[in-house]
Structure formats: structure tokens, C-alpha cells
C-alpha positions as CSV (number, residue, x, y, z in Angstrom):
1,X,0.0,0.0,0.0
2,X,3.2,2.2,0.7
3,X,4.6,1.6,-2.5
4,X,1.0,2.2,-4.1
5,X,0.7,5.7,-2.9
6,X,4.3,6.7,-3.3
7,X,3.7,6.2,-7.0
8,X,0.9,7.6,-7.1
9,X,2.8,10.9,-5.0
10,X,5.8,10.8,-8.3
11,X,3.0,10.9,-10.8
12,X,1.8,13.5,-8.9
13,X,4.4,15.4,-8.4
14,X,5.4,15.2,-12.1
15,X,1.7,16.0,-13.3
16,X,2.3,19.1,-11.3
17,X,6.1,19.8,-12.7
18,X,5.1,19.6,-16.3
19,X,1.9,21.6,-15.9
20,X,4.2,24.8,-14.1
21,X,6.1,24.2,-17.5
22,X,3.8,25.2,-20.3
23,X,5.6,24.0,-24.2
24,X,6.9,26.7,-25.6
25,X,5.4,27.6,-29.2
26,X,7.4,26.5,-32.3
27,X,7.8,30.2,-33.3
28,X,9.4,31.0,-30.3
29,X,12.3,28.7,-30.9
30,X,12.1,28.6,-34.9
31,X,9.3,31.3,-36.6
32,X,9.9,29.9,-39.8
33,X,8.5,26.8,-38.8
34,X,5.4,28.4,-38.6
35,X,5.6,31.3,-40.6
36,X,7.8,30.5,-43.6
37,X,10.5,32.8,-44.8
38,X,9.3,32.5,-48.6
39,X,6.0,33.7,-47.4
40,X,6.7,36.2,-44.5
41,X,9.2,38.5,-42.5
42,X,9.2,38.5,-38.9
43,X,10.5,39.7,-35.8
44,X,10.4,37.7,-32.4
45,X,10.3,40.1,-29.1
46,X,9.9,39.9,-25.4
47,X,9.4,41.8,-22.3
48,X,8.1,42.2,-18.6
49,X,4.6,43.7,-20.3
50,X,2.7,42.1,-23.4
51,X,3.2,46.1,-24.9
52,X,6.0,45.5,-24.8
53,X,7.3,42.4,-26.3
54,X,4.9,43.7,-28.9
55,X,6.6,46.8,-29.6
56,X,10.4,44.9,-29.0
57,X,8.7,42.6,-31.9
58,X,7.8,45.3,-34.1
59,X,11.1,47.0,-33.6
60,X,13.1,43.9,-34.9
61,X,10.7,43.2,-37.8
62,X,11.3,47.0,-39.2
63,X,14.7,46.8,-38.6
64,X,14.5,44.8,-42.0
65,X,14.0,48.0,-43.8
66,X,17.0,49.4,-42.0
67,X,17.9,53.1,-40.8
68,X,15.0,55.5,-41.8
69,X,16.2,58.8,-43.0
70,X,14.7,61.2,-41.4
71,X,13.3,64.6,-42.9
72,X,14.7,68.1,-40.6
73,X,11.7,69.8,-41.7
74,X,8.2,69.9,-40.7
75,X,5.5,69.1,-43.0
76,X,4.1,72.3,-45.0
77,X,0.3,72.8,-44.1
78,X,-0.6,72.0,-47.3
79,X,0.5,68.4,-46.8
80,X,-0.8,67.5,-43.6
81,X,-4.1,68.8,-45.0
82,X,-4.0,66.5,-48.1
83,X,-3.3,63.5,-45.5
84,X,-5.7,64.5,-43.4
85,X,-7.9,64.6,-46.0
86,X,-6.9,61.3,-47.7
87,X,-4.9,63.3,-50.8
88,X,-2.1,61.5,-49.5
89,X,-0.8,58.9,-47.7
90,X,2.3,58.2,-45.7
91,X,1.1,54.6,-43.6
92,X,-1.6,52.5,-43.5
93,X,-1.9,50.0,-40.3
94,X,-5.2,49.9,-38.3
95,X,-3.9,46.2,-36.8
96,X,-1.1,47.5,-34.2
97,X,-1.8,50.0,-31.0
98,X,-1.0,53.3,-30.8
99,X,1.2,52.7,-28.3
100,X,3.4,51.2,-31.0
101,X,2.6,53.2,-34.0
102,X,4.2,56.1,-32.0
103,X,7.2,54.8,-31.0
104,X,8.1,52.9,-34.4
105,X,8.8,54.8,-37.7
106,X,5.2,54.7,-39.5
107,X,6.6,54.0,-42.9
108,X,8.4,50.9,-41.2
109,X,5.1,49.1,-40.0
110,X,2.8,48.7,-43.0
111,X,1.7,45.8,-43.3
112,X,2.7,45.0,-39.9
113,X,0.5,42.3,-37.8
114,X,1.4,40.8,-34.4
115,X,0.9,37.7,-35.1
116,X,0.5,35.6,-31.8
117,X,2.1,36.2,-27.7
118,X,3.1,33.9,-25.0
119,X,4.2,34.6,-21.9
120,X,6.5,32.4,-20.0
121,X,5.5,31.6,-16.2
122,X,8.6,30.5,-15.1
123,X,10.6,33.6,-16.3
124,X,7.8,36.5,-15.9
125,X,8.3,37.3,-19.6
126,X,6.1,37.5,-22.5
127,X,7.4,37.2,-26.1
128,X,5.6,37.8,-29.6
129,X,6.1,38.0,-32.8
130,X,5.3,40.2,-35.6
131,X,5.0,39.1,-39.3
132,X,4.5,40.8,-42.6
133,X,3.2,39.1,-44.8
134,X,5.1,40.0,-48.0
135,X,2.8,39.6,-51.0
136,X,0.2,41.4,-49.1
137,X,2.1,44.1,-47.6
138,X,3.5,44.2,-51.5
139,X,0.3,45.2,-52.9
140,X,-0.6,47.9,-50.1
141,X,3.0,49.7,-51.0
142,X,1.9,49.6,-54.4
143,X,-1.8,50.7,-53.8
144,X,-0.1,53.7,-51.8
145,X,2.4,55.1,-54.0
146,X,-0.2,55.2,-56.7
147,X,-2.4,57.5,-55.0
148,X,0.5,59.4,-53.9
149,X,1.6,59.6,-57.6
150,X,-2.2,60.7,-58.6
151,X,-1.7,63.4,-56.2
152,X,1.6,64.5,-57.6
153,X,0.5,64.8,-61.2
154,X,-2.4,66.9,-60.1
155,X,-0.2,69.7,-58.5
156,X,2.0,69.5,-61.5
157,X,-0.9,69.9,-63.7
158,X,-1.9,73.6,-61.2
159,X,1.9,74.2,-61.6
160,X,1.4,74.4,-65.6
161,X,-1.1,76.9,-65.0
162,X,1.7,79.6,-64.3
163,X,5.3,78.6,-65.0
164,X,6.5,82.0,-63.7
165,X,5.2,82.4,-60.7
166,X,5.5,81.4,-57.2
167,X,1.8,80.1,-57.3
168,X,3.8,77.6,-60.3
169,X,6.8,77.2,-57.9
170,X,4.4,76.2,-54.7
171,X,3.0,73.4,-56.2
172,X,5.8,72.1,-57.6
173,X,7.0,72.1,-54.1
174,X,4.1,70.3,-52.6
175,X,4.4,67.8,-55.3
176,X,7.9,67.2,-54.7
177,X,7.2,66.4,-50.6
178,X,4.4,63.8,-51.9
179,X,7.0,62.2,-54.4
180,X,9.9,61.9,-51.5
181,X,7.1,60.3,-49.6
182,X,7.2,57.9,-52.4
183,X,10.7,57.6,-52.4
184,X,10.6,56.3,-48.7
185,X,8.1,54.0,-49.4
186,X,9.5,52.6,-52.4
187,X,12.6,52.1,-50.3
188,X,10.3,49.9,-48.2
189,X,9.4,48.3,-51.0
190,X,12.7,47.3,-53.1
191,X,13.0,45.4,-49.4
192,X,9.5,43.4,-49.7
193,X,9.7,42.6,-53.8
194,X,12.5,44.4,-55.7
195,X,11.0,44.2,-59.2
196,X,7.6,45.6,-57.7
197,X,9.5,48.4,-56.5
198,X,11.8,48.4,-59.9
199,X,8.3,48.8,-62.3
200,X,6.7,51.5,-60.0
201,X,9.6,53.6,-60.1
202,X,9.8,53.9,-63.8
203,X,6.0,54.3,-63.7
204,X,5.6,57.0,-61.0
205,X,6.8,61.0,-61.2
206,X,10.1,61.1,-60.0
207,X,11.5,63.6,-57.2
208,X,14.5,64.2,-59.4
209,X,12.6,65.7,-61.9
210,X,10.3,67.3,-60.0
211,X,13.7,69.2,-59.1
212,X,14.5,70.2,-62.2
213,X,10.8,71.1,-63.1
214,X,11.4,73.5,-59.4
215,X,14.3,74.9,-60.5
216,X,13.2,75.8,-64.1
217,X,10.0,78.1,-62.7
218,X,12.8,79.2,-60.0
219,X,15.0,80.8,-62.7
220,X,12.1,82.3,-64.5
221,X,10.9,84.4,-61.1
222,X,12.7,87.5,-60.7
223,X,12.3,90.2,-57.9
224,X,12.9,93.6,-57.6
225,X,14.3,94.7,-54.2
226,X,14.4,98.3,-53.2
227,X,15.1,99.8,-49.9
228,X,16.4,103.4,-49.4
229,X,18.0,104.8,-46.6
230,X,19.7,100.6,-46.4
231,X,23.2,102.0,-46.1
232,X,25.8,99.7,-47.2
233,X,22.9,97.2,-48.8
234,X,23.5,95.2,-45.3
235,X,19.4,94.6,-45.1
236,X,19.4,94.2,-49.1
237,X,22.2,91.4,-48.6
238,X,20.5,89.8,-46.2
239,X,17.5,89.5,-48.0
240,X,18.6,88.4,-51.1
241,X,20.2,85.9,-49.0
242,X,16.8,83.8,-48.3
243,X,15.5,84.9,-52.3
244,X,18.8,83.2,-53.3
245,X,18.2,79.8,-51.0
246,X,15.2,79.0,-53.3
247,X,17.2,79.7,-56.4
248,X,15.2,83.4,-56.8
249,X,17.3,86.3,-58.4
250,X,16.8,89.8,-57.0
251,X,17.1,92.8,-59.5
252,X,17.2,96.7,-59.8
253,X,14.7,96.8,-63.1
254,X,11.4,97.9,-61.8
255,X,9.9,95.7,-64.8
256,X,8.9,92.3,-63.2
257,X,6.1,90.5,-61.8
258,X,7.5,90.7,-57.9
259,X,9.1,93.6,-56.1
260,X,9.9,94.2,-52.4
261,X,10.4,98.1,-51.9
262,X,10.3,100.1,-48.9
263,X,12.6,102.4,-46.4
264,X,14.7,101.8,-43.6
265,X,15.5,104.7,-41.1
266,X,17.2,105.4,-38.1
267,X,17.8,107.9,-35.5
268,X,20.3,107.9,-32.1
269,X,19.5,109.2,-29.2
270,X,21.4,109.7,-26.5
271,X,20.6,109.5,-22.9
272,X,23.5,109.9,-20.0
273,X,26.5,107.6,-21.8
274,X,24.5,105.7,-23.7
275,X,23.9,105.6,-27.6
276,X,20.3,104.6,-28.5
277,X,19.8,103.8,-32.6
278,X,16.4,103.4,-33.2
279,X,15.2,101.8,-36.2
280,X,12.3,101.3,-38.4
281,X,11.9,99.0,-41.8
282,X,8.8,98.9,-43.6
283,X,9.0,96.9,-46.7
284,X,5.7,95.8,-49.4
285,X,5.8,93.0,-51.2
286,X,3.6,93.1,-54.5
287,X,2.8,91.0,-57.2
288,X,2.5,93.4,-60.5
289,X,0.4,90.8,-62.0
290,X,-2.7,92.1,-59.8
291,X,-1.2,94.7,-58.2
292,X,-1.7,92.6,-55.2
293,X,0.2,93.1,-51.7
294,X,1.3,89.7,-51.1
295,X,2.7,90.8,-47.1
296,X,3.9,93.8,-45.5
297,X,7.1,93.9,-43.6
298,X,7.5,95.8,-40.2
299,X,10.8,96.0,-38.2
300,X,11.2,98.3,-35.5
301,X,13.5,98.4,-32.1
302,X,16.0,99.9,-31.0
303,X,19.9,99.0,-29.8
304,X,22.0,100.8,-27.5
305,X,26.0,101.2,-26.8
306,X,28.3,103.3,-25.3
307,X,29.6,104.2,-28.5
308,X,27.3,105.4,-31.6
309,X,28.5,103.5,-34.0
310,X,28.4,100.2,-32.0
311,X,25.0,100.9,-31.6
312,X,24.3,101.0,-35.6
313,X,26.1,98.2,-36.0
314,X,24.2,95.8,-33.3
315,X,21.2,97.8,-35.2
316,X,22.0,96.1,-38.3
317,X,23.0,92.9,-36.7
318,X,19.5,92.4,-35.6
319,X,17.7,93.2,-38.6
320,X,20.3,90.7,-40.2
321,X,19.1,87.8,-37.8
322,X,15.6,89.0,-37.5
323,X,15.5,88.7,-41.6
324,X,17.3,85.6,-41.3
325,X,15.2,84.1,-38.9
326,X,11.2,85.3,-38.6
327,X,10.8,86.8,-42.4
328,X,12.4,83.6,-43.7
329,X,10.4,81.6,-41.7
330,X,7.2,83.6,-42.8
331,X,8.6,83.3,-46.2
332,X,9.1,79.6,-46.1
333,X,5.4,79.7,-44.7
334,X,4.1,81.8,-47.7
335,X,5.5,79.8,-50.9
336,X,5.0,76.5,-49.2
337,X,0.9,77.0,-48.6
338,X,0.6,79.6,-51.2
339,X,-2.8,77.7,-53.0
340,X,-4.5,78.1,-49.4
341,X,-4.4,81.4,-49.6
342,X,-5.8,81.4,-53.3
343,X,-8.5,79.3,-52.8
């Protein structure tokens, strides 16, 4: 009878051994058992939180892709209101949680499904796995860079409309930041099925020669900059400066479509030891073609020094940076949403 129950205690005890010790999953230990390399990518995670495995998962899967290059600027307005609206489209994954769509590089995780979890008792970890399935995630690449490309053709088609203008030149610019959006996700692409990629890309509008198109309707726009009482031309300079950054030439002949023209003046002041220059620019910018003021400019301050001349020249070096910095910024803003305002 001893014997009898000390079996039955080992079987036990064993029953009880094996069932603290749950088999771990054949993609755990080899994912292309389960999800085959012909058919799928994938990337195996873990962590102290399901969320994370998850996103650990995700991580490795995009990794595929390798380093995304990111952009310094900021999308113009005009963009994030054609992909709000649909116009355009940088991602496409309803499957994964925000949680991870935030922390992973969108472009990196189309297609992207996490597949199945497990979490390990014994350890206090769970582990998942993410897979892409590539023929699928193929097609949705595809699907997106053709609307994208729809989108691009139709700003070149507004560009046409004026050639020398910055209306022309805006579009071209919006087109060009939808067709680098392209370029990333054909990148993706080349990745998933290389010949996809290979036979969109000689079908699709190109960045590079959205570039040259840019740079043609840049040399055709010409602006005339005046501004008296600028001695030394050290406001001129600094305007033509941002003009020149978007390949815009500035001119003296009063005979073109765009002209900036104004004054600058200055007085000192001088109170105990102190020099006090005191400054004013106001500057119009007009388009000829409607006699149209496009913005105004107004500068005024003043800088002070215990010598006069020291306190001109911080004068200037302040109109220098404030050009350099807030009317080039409000310039940028201008060309780069100009067909909101002409709606």
C-alpha cells in the first residue's frame, strides 16, 4: 500500500512539474517553422509587459527595412491637410496600438500584424512576434504610391497653369514632398519585392525631376528689391540671401512681376552715456500681375552702446538675424501654402 501511494505521490508530483512548465510555441524557438521565410518576415520580441514584447517585436521586424532617414523639416500645411484629407498617404496599419505606431517609424510598420504572444511563467516574460506578410504588404505599398503619384500629377498639372510664378513654384514644391514620400516608401518596397519596386519607379513621377521642373519656374521668377535709406545694402544682402536659398534672383529693373520696396531709417538718441539707434523697416511685397500686396514687412527696435556707431552696427545685426530668422520663416510659410491662400 506504501509503495501504491508513493507512485501515485511521483505521478503526482510530475503532473504538477510539467503543468508549471507550459511547451513553448514552435515560433518561439524557430518562426519559420510556422511562418515560412518564402511567405513572411518576422520579428520575435519579449518583455516584462505584453506592450512591450509587442513593440520589441515590431522593432526587430522593421529593422529589415534598415535606418529611416529622417526629414529636418516639418510638413508644410498643405500636406498634412492633403493626408488629413486622404490626398495623400504616408502609412496605412489599423492592426497594431497606438502605443506602437508612436514609437516605431510609420513608414516601417505597413503591413505589420502581431501575429501571436506567450508569456512564460517561469521567467515573468512575455514574447511575440510580428509578421508581414510580403505579398500582401506588396500590394498595399503599391496601392499607396499610386495614389501618392495621382496626387503629384495633379499639382504638377496647377503648376502648368503659371510657370513664372510662385503660385507655379508652390505646387511644384508640394508635389515634390508627396514624391519623396514615395521615395521612402519605395525604399520599403525594393525590401519586400524588388521588381515591384523596380516597375513602380519607372512608372511613377520622379523627385529628381520634380527638381528640375522646381528649379526651371525658379530661374524664371525675378524680384525687384528696393530699400532706401539701407546703407551699405546690409538689409538688401540679407534678404537676397533667403531669395537666393530657393534659387530666386533679385534685380534693380522695376519691370517684373514681384518687387519688395520700402525704407529703412534710423535715428540715435542719446541718454547719459548711452547711444540709442532706433530703427524702423517697412517693406511691401507686391505682385504686379494684380497689383496685389502679397505681405507687409514691419521692423522696429532699437539698440544701445556706449559708443554710436556700436550701436548702428548691433542695429544692423539684428535686422540681419531678425531677416534671417522670422521673415524667412514667414517666407518659407508663404511659398509653401501659397494655394490656401488662393483658394
Amino acid at each position: 500500500m506504501k509503495k501504491y501511494i508513493s507512485a501515485v505521490l511521483i505521478v503526482f508530483s510530475a503532473a504538477i512539474i510539467f503543468a508549471a512548465k507550459p511547451r513553448v510555441p514552435d515560433w518561439l524557438s524557430v518562426p519559420s517553422s510556422v511562418y515560412p521565410m518564402e511567405t513572411y518576415f518576422n520579428g520575435v520580441g519579449s518583455g516584462e509587459t505584453r506592450e512591450v514584447a509587442e513593440l520589441d517585436a515590431v522593432r526587430n521586424l522593421s529593422a529589415i527595412f534598415g535606418q529611416a532617414v529622417k526629414s529636418k523639416t516639418t510638413a508644410s500645411k498643405k500636406m498634412e491637410q492633403a493626408i488629413s484629407q486622404g490626398k495623400v498617404v504616408v502609412s496605412s496599419n489599423g492592426n497594431l496600438q497606438q502605443n506602437i505606431t508612436s514609437q516605431v517609424d510609420v513608414e516601417n510598420i505597413i503591413g505589420v500584424d502581431i501575429a501571436e504572444y506567450f508569456y512564460n511563467k517561469s521567467e515573468k516574460k512575455w514574447y511575440a512576434i510580428a509578421v508581414l506578410h510580403k505579398e500582401k504588404a506588396a500590394e498595399i505599398y503599391k496601392s499607396l504610391i499610386k495614389k501618392n503619384d495621382e496626387s503629384v500629377r495633379l499639382a504638377q498639372i496647377e503648376a502648368q497653369k503659371d510657370l513664372k510664378s510662385f503660385y507655379g513654384y508652390s505646387e511644384v514644391n508640394f508635389a515634390l514632398e508627396i514624391a519623396k514620400e514615395n521615395d521612402r516608401l519605395l525604399k520599403n518596397l525594393s525590401v519586400i519585392n524588388f521588381d515591384m519596386a523596380e516597375a513602380l519607379n519607372k512608372e511613377i513621377v520622379s523627385s529628381q525631376n520634380l527638381q528640375i521642373l522646381q528649379k526651371r519656374i525658379a530661374d524664371n521668377i525675378t524680384i525687384y528689391l528696393n530699400i532706401s535709406g539701407d546703407k551699405n545694402n546690409k538689409t538688401k544682402s540679407a534678404f537676397q540671401n533667403i531669395f537666393s536659398k530657393y534659387g530666386f534672383k533679385t534685380t534693380q529693373d522695376k519691370n517684373v512681376r514681384y518687387s519688395m520696396s520700402g525704407k529703412y531709417s534710423s535715428e540715435i538718441n542719446k541718454k547719459g552715456n548711452v547711444f540709442y539707434c532706433i530703427y524702423t523697416l517697412d517693406l511691401d511685397f507686391i505682385d504686379s500681375a494684380d497689383s496685389k500686396s502679397l505681405f507687409a514687412i514691419n521692423l522696429k527696435g532699437r539698440e544701445g552702446s556706449t559708443s554710436e556707431q556700436d550701436a548702428i552696427n548691433r542695429t544692423y545685426r539684428v535686422l540681419e538675424n531678425n531677416i534671417a530668422t522670422e521673415f524667412s520663416k514667414n517666407f518659407d510659410s508663404y511659398i509653401n501654402n501659397l494655394s490656401f491662400k488662393s483658394e
